[in-house]
C-alpha positions in Angstrom: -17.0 49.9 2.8 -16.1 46.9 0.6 -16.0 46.8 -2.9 -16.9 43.4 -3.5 -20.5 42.5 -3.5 -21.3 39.3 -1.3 -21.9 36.2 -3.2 -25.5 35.3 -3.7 -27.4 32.5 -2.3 -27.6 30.6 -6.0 -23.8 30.6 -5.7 -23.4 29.5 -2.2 -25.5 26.7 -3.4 -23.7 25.9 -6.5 -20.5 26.1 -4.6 -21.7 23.6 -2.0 -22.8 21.0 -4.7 -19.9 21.0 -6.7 -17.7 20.5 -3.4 -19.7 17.7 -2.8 -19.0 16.3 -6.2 -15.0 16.8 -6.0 -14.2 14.3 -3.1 -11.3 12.3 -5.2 -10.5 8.8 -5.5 -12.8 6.4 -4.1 -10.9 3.2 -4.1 -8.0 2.0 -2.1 -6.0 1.9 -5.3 -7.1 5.0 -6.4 -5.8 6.8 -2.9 -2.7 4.8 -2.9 -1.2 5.8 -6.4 -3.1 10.1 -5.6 -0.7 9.6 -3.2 2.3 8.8 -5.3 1.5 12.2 -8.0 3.8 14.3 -6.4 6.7 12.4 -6.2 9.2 12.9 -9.2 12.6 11.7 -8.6 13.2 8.2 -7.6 10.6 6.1 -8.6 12.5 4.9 -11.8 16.4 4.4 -11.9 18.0 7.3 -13.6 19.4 4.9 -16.5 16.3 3.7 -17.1 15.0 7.3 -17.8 17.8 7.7 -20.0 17.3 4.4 -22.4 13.6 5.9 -22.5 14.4 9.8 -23.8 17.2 7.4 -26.2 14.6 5.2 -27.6 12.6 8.6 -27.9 9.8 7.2 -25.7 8.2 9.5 -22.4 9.4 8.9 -19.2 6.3 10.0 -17.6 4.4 7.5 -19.3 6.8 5.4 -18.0 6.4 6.9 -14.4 2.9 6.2 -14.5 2.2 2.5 -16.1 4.8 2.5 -12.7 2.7 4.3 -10.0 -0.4 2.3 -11.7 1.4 -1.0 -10.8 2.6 -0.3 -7.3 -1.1 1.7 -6.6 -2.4 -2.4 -7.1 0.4 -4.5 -5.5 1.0 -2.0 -2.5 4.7 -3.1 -2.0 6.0 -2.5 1.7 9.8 -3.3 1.2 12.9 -3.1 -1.1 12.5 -6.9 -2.5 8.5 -6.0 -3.5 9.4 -2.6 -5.1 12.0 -4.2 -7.0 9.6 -7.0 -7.7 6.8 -4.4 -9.7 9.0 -2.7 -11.1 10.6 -5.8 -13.4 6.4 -5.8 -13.6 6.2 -2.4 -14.9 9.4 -3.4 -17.3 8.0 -6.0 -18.6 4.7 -4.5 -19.0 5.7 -2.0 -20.9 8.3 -4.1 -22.9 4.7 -6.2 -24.4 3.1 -2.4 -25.2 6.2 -1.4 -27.1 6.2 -4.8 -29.0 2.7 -4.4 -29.4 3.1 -0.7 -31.2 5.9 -1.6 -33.0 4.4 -4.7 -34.9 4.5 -4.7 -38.2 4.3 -8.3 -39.5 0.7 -9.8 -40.0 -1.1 -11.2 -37.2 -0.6 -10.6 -33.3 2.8 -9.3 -31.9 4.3 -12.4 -29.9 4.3 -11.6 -25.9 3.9 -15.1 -25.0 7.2 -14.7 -23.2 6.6 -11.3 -21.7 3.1 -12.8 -20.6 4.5 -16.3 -18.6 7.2 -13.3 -16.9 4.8 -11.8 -15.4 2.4 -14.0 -14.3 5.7 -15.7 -12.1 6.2 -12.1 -10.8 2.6 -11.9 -10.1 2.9 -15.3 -8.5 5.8 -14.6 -6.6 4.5 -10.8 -5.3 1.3 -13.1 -3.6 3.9 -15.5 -2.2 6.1 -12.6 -0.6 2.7 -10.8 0.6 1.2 -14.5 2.4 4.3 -15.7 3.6 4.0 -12.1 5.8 0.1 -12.7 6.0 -0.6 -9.3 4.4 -4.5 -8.8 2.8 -3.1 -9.5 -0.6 -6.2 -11.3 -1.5 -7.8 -8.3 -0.2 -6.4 -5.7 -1.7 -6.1 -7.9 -5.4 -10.0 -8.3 -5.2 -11.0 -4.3 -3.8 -9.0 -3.1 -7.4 -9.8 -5.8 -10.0 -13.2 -7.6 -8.8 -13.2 -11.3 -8.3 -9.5 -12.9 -9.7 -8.8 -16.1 -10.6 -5.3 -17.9 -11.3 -2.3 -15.7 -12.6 -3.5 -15.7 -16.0 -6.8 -13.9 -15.3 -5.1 -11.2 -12.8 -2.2 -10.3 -15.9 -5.3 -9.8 -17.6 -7.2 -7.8 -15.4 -4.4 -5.8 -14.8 -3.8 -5.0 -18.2 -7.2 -4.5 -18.8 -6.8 -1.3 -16.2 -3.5 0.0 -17.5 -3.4 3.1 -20.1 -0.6 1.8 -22.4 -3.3 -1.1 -23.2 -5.8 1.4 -24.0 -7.9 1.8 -21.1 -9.6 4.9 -21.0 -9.8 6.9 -17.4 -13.2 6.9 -15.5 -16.0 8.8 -16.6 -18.0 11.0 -14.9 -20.8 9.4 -12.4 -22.5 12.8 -12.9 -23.9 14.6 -15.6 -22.3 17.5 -16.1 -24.7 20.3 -15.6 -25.0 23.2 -18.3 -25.0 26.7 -17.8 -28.8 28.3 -17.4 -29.6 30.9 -19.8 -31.7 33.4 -18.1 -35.1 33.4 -19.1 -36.9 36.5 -20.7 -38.8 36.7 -17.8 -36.4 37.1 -15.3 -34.3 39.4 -17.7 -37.9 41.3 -17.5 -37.9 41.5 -13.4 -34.5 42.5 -13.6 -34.8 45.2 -15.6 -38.3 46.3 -15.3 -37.7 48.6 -11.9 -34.6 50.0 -13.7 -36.8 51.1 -17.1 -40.0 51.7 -14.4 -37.7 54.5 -12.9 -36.2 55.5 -16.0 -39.5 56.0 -17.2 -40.9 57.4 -14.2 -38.1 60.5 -14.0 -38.7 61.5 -18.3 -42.2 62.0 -17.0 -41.1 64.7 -14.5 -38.9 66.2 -16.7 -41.1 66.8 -18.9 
């Protein structure tokens, strides 16, 4: 004989709809950089991690601005990797300018910004000259795109160290039902009913 009692119907139910509520990413980016979470070593140059932990800034955060980048660009060789992560540099170069300003007015990342906008350039040239969907893939994670300008923005308009905030939910999140006095009552009642029913014999 078992000990534990068989879930109930209500639960079954619960169970089914919350399963059908955790199905994960959605988008092709989304999938793409899921499937880069468990990987650790190797997806930043040791060195690098080291000038990070020097300048007393997170490598993780590091680790992800990277796996955001690549989850968007979908590199297939050495030459792309290498090409989104200078991207990923240079990106996260502007957001440490960016924090660190102190002076009046904007911090200046007109530099940083013409950098990547060739690397941008020069990741679509790679991709058509091997007539790969970059156009595709560019329009499936940021919408409609227009020149390099517009994508560096759209981009950055999608990356956490800019302050973009992660998805919210598309479903309400449901509350906890508090039984109602009613159902404590046809609960209960039979229990007090017999309770009731064996004081009367007794006495």
């Amino acid at each position: 004989m078992s000990l534990l009692k068989p879930p109930s119907a209500l639960k079954i139910a619960a169970n089914r709809r919350n399963a059908l509520k955790s199905t994960g990413p959605k988008t092709a980016a989304g999938k793409r950089r899921v499937a880069l979470n468990t990987r650790r070593r190797d997806l930043i140059p040791e060195e690098l991690e080291r000038q990070l932990l020097a300048r007393g800034e997170d490598p993780r955060d590091f680790r992800r601005l990277h796996r955001d980048v690549i989850a968007i660009f979908h590199p297939d060789d050495r030459v792309q990797l290498d090409a989104v992560l200078h991207m990923a540099l240079k990106w996260w170069e502007k957001a440490r300018r960016t924090r660190n300003w102190v002076g009046s007015g904007p911090a200046t990342t007109d530099d940083l910004d013409k950098q990547l906008e060739e690397w941008i350039q020069f990741l679509v040239y790679i991709q058509r000259q091997r007539h790969e969907w970059w156009q595709h893939r560019l329009v499936a994670v940021l919408g409609p795109v227009g020149g390099p300008t517009d994508v560096r923005r759209k981009i950055e308009a999608r990356l956490f160290i800019f302050g973009a905030k992660p998805g919210k939910r598309k479903y309400r999140r449901q509350t906890r039902r508090e039984p109602t006095f009613q159902e404590f009552i046809e609960a209960v009642g039979p229990i007090l009913a017999g309770a009731a029913g064996q004081a009367a014999q007794v006495g």
